[in-house]
C-alpha positions in Angstrom: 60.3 -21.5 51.4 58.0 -23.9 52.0 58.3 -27.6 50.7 55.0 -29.7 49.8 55.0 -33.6 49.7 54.2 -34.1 46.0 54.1 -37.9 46.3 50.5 -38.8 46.5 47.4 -38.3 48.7 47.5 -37.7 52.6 46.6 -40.2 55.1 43.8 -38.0 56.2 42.7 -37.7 52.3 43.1 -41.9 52.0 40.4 -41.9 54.6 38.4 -39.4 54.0 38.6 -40.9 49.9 37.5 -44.4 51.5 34.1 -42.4 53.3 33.3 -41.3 49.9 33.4 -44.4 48.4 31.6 -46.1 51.4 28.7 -43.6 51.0 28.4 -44.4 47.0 28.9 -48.2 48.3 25.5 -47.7 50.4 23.5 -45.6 48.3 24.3 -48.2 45.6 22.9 -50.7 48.2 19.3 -49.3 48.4 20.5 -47.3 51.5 19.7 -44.4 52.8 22.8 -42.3 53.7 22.5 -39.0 55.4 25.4 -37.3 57.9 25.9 -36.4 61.7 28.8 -35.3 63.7 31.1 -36.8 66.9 33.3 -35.1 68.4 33.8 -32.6 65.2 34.4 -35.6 63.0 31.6 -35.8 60.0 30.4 -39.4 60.1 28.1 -40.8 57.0 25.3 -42.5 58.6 23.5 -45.4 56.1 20.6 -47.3 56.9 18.2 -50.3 55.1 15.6 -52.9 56.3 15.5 -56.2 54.9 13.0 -58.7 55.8 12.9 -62.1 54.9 10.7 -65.6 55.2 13.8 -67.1 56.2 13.8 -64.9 59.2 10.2 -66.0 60.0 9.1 -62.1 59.2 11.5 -60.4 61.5 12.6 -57.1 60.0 16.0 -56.4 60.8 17.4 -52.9 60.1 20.9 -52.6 59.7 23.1 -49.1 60.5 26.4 -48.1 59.3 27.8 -45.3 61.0 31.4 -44.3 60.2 34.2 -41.3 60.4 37.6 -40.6 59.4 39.9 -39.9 62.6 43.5 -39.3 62.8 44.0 -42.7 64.3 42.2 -45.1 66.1 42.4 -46.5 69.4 40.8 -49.1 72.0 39.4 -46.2 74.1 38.1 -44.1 71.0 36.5 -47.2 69.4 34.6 -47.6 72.1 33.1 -44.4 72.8 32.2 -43.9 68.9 31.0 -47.7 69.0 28.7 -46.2 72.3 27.6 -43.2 70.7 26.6 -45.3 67.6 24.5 -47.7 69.0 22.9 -44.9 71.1 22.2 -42.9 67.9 20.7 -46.5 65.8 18.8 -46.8 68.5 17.0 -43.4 68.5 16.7 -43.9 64.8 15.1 -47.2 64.4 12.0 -47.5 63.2 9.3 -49.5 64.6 9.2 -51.1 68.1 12.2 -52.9 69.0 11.4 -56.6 70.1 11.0 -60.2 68.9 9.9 -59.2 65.8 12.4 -56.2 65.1 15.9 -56.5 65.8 19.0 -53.9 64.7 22.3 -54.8 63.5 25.2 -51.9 63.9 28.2 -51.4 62.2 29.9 -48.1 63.5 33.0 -47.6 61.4 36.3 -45.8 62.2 38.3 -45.1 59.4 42.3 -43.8 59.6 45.8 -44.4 58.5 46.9 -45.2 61.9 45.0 -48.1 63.8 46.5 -49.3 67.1 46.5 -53.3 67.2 44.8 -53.1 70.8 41.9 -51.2 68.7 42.4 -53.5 65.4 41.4 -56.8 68.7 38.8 -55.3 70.2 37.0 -54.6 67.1 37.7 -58.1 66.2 37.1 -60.1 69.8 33.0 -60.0 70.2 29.6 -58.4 69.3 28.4 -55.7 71.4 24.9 -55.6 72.4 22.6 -53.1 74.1 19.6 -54.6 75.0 18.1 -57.5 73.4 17.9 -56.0 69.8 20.5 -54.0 68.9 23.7 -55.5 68.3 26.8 -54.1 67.0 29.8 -55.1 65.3 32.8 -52.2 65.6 34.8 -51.9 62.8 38.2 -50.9 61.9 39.6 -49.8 58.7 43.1 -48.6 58.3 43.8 -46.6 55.1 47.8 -46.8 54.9 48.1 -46.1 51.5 45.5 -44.9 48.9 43.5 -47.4 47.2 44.3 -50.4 50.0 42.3 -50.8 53.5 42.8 -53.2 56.2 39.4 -54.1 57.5 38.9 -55.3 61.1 35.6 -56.6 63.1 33.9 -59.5 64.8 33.0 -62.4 62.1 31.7 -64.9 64.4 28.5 -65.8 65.5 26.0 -64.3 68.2 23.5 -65.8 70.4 21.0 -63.1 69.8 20.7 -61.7 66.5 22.2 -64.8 65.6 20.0 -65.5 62.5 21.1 -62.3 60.3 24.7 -63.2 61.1 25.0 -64.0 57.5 23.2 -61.3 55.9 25.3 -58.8 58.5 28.8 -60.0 57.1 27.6 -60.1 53.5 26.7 -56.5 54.3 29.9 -55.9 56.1 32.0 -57.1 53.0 30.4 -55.0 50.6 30.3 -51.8 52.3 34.2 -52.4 53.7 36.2 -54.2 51.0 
């Protein structure tokens, strides 16, 4: 006979709980959310444009891309993080440039999060190109209903005007 944990949810089902909720988080937002697939792993894919006179007219569009994976570490993070920013940038809309610019936040979500991953997400911006920057994120799901969010709060040289409007994105989509 076969005994089943009766005690709650599965790390896998925290995670894939917190994707469902981070869809209805962007939709809720005024994004567009659609899905895509790396490595077998279903990723929810939201994107918006904001522009503002602050920003002197520059439209920024801002990406979330993000998938539950049994755990997370440095070497994963940064292939997904690679194969996000690749994927923003076929995506975008308009030409990228002074007046266009593309913020990234490609999302790995599990129960198990190596520190190594946890610091790289946390230590810089990555940026491909002049115009499309992303900010890797981490979130560890260790028990239902709780996540441990990790990513680069700082500032950036380029970009460095939607900083703010990035992290206030950031906070809502990965509380």
């Amino acid at each position: 006979m076969t005994q089943q944990q009766a005690n709650g949810a599965s790390p896998v089902d925290a995670a894939s709980t917190y994707l469902e909720g981070l869809g209805e988080r962007l939709r809720a937002d005024g994004c567009q959310v659609t899905a895509a697939t790396w490595r077998d792993h279903g990723v929810v894919v939201g994107g918006r444009s904001d522009r503002k006179v602050r920003w002197f007219g520059t439209k920024t569009e801002l990406f979330v891309l993000a998938a539950a994976v049994p755990e997370i570490d440095s070497a994963s993070l940064a292939e997904f993080t690679e194969w996000a920013m690749d994927r923003a940038k076929n995506i975008r809309s308009g030409l990228p440039g002074a007046r266009n610019a593309a913020m990234v936040l490609p999302a790995l979500v599990s129960s198990t999060v190596h520190p190594s991953a946890a610091q790289w997400a946390a230590a810089d911006a990555r940026l491909l190109g002049t115009s499309l920057i992303g900010r890797p994120v981490t979130v560890e799901t260790a028990a239902p209903g709780t996540a441990r969010v990790a990513m680069y709060r700082g500032g950036v040289v380029w970009g460095g005007m939607f900083t703010g409007h990035v992290l206030e994105k950031a906070a809502l989509y990965f509380p």
